[in-house]
C-alpha positions as protocol buffer text, in pm:
chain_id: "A"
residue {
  index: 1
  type: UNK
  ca { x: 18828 y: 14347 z: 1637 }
}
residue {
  index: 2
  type: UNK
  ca { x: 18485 y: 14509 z: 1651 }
}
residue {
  index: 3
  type: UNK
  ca { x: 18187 y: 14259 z: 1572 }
}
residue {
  index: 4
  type: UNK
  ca { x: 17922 y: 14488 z: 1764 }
}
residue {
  index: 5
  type: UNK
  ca { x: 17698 y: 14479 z: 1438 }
}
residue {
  index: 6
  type: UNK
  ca { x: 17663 y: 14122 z: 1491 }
}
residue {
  index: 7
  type: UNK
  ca { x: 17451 y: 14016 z: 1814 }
}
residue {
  index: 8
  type: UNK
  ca { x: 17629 y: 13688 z: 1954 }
}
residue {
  index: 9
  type: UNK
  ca { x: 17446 y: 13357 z: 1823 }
}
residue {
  index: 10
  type: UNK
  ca { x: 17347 y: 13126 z: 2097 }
}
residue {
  index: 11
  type: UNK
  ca { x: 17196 y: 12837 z: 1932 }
}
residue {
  index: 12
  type: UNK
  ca { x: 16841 y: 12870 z: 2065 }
}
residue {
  index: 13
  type: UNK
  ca { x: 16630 y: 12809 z: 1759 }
}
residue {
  index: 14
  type: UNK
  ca { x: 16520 y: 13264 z: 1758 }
}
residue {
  index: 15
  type: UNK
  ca { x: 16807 y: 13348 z: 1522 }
}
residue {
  index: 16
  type: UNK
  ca { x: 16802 y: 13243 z: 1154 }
}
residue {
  index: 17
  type: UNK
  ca { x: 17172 y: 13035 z: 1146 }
}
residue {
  index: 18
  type: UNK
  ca { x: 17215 y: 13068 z: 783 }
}
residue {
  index: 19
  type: UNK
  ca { x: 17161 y: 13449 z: 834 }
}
residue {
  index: 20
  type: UNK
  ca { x: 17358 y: 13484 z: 1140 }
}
residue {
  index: 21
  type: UNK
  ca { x: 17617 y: 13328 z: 950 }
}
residue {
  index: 22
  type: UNK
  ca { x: 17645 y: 13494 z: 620 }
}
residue {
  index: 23
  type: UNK
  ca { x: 17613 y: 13813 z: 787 }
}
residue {
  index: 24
  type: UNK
  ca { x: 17926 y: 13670 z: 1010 }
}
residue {
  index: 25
  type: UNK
  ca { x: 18107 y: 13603 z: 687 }
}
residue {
  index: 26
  type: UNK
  ca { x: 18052 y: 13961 z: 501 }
}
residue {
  index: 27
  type: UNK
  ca { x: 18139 y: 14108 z: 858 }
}
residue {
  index: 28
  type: UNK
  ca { x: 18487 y: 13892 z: 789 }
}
residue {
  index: 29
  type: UNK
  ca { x: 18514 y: 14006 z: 447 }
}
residue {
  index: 30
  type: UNK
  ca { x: 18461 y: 14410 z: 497 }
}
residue {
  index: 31
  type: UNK
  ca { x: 18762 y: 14338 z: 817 }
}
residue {
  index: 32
  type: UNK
  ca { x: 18961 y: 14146 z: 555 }
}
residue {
  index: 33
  type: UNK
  ca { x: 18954 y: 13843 z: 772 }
}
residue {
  index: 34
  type: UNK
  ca { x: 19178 y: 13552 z: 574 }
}
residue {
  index: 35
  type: UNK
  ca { x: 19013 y: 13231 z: 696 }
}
residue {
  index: 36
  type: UNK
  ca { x: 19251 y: 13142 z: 988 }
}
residue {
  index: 37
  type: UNK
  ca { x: 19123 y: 13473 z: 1131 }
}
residue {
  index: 38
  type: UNK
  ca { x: 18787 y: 13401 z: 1089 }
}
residue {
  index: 39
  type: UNK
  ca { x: 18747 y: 13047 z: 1253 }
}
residue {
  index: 40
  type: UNK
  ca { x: 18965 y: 13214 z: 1527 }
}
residue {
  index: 41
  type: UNK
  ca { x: 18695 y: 13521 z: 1563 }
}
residue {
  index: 42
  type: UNK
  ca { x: 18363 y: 13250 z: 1516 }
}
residue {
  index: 43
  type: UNK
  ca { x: 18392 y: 13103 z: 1850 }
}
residue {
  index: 44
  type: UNK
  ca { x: 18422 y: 13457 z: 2030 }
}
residue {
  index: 45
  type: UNK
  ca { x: 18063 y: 13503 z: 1886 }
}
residue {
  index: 46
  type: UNK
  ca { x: 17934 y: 13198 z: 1996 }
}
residue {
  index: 47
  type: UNK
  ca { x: 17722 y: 13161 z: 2340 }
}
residue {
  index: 48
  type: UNK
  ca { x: 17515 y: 12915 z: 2552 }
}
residue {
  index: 49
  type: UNK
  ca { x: 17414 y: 12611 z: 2327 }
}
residue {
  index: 50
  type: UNK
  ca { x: 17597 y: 12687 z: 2005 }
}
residue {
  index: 51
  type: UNK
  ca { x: 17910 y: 12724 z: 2227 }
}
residue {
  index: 52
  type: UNK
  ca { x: 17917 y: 12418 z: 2376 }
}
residue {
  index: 53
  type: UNK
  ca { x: 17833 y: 12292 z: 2020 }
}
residue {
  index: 54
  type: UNK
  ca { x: 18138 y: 12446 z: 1900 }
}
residue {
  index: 55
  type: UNK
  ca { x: 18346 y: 12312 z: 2176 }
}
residue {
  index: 56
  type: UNK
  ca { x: 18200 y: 11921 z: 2118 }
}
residue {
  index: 57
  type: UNK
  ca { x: 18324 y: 11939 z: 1747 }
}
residue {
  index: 58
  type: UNK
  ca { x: 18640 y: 11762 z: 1629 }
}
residue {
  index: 59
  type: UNK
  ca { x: 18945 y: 11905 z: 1624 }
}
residue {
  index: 60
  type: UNK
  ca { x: 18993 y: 11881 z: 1231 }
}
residue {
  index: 61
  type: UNK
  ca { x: 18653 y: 12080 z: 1191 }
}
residue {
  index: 62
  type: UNK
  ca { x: 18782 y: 12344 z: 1385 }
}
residue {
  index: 63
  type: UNK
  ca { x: 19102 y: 12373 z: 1186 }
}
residue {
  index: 64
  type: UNK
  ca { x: 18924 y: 12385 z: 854 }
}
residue {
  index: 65
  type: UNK
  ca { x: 18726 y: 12663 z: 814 }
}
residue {
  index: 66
  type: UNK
  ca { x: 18514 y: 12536 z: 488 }
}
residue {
  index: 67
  type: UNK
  ca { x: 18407 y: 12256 z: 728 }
}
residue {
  index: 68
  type: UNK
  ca { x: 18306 y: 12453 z: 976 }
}
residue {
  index: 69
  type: UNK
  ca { x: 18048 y: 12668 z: 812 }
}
residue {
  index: 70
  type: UNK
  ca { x: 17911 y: 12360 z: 703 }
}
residue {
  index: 71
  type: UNK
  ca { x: 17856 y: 12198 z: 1004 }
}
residue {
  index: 72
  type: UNK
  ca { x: 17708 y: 12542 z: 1121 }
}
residue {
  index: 73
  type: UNK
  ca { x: 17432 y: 12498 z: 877 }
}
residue {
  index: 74
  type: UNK
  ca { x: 17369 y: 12110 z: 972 }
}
């Protein structure tokens, strides 16, 4: 699955989340992403901080892709 039109988000504090991820989430809608798909796909865009954010959330947030957005935007 191409994502090249979205740079990778990295937590640092330079990228806009609430951007990165609504861009993320149109990206997902134009592929026709369900939204098993797309909490499979988020991770892969992840790097440095906002990866190892990702990987320190519960296993029920990561299953439920509603919750996950939210806790993006926290």
């Amino acid at each position: 699955m191409d994502f090249s039109l979205l740079p990778p988000f990295s937590g640092d504090g330079n990228t806009d989340a609430k951007l990165w991820l609504t861009s993320f989430q149109l990206l997902t809608t134009i592929k026709g992403l369900n939204d098993n798909k797309a909490k499979a796909t988020l991770p892969l865009l992840l790097t440095d901080n906002a990866l190892r954010w990702y990987m320190s959330l519960a296993q029920n947030i990561r299953d439920d892709f509603s919750l996950l957005q939210k806790e993006f935007l926290i």
